[in-house]
C-alpha positions in Angstrom: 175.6 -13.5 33.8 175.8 -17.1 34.3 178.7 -18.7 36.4 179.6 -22.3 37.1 182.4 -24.2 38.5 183.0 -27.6 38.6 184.9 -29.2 41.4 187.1 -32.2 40.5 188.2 -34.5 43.2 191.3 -36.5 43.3 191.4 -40.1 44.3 190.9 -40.5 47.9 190.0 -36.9 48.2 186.4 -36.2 47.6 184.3 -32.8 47.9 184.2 -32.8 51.4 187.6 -32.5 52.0 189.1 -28.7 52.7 190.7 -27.9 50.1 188.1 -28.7 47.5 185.0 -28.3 50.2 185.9 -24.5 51.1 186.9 -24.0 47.4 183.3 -24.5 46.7 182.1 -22.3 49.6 184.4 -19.4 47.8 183.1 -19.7 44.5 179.3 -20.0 45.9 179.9 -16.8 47.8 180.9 -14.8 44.3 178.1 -16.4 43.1 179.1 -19.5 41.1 177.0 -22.5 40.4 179.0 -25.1 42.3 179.0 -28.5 40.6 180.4 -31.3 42.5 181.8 -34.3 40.6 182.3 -37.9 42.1 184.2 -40.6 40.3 183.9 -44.3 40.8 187.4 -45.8 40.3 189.0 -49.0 40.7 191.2 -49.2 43.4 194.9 -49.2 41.5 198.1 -48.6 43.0 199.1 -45.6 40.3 201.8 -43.7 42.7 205.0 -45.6 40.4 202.8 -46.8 37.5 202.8 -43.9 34.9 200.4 -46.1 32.3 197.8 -47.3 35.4 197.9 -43.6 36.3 197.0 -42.1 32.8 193.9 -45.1 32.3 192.9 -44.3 35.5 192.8 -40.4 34.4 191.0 -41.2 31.3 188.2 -43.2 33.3 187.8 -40.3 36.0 187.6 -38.3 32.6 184.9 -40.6 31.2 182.8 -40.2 34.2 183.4 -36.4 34.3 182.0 -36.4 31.2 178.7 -38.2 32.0 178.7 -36.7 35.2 178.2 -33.2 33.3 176.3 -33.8 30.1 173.2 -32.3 31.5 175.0 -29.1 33.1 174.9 -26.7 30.1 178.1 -25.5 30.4 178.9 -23.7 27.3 176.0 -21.9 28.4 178.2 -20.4 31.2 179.6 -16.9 30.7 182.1 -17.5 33.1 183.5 -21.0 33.8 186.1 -22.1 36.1 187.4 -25.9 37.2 189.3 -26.7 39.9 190.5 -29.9 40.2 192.6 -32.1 43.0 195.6 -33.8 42.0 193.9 -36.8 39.3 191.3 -33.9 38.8 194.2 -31.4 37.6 194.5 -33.5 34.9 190.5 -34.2 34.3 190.2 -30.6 34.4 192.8 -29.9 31.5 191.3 -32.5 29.5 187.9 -30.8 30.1 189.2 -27.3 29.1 191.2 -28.7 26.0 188.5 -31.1 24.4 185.0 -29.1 25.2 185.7 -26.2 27.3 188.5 -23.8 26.1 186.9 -20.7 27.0 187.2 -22.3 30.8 189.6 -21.4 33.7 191.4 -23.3 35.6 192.7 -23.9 39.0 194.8 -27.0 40.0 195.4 -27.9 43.6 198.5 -30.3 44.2 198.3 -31.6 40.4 200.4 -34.5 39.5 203.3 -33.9 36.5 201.6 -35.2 33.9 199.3 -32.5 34.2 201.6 -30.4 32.6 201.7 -32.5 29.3 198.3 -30.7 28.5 200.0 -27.2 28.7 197.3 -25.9 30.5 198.2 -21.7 30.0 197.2 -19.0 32.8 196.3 -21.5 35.2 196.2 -21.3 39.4 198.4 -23.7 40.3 198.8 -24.2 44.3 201.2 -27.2 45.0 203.2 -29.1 48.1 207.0 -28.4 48.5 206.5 -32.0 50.2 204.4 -33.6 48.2 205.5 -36.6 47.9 202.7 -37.5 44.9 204.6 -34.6 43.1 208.5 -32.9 42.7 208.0 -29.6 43.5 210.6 -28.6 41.4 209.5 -29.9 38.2 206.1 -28.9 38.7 207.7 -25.3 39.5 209.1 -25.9 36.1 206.5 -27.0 34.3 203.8 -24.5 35.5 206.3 -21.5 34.6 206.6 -23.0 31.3 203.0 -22.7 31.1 202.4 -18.8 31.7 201.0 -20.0 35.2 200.4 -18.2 38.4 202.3 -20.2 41.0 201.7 -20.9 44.8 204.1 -23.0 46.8 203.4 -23.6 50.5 204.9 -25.9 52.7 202.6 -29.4 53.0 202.0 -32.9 51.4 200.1 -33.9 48.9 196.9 -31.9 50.8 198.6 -29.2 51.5 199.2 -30.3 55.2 202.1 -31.1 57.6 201.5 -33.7 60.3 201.1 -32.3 64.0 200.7 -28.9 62.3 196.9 -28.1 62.8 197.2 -24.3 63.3 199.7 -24.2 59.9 197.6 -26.3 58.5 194.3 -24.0 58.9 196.4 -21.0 57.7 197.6 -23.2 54.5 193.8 -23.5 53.5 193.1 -20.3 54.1 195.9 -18.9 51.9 194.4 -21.2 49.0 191.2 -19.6 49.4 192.9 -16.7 49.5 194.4 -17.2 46.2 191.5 -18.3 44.6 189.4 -15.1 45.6 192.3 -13.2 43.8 191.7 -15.4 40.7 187.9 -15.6 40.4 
């Protein structure tokens, strides 16, 4: 049986960083081909600009694209992409345009995420994201059929000064991920 999973950072956020770093250590562990995908994108301010924010997800889509050509993922029995916030929405685009028989988990997605209607999803998200209204995206994911996971944190699942919380906020994402894979 052959699994992969692609990791799909946000902007900002690379690989390296928790959420998406011990995300890949999960998925390796149960046996998953870890892909790792790095975007080279302008430098926009996209927070209040809705149309710089969906080029800007098109481009990180682009690259995602060429970034994978040679990955033979329709090949995989079992596929599963987690993406990080502008990766949320590179994911969906991913599972609607070449990969529906993927899975997806989306960590601290961004609204227009939801516009895809990505169905059955993970989604883990900040109450104090400030990237994100929790309560639309609460909204929006239950519209979806999603599993939902709400934890206290910003826009990487952290709270400033919070170290310990902070540890225990990763490990209940891996947690959750586990449960979905």
């Amino acid at each position: 049986m052959v699994k992969k999973a692609v990791l799909l950072p946000g902007v900002g956020y690379n690989c390296d960083k928790p959420l998406l770093y011990y995300s890949g250590k999960v998925l390796t562990s149960q046996c998953f081909e870890v892909i790792k995908i790095n975007y080279d994108l302008p430098q926009l301010d996209i927070k209040n600009h809705h149309e710089l924010r969906m080029k800007l997800f098109e481009e990180a889509y682009r690259q995602s694209r060429e970034e994978l050509s040679n990955t033979r993922l329709n090949e995989a029995d079992e596929l599963i992409f987690v993406g990080k916030s502008i990766g949320c929405y590179v994911a969906c685009l991913l599972h609607q345009r070449q990969y529906t028989h993927s899975r997806l988990v989306l960590l601290t997605p961004l609204i227009e995420t939801f516009d895809l209607s990505p169905d059955g999803a993970l989604v883990i998200s900040g109450l104090e994201d400030p990237w994100a209204d929790a309560k639309a995206i609460k909204k929006r994911a239950k519209d979806n059929n999603n599993q939902m996971i709400f934890l206290h944190g910003n826009h990487s699942l952290e709270v400033r000064g919070d170290y310990q919380g902070n540890l225990r906020r990763v490990g209940e994402v891996l947690d959750a991920l586990t449960l979905f894979v």
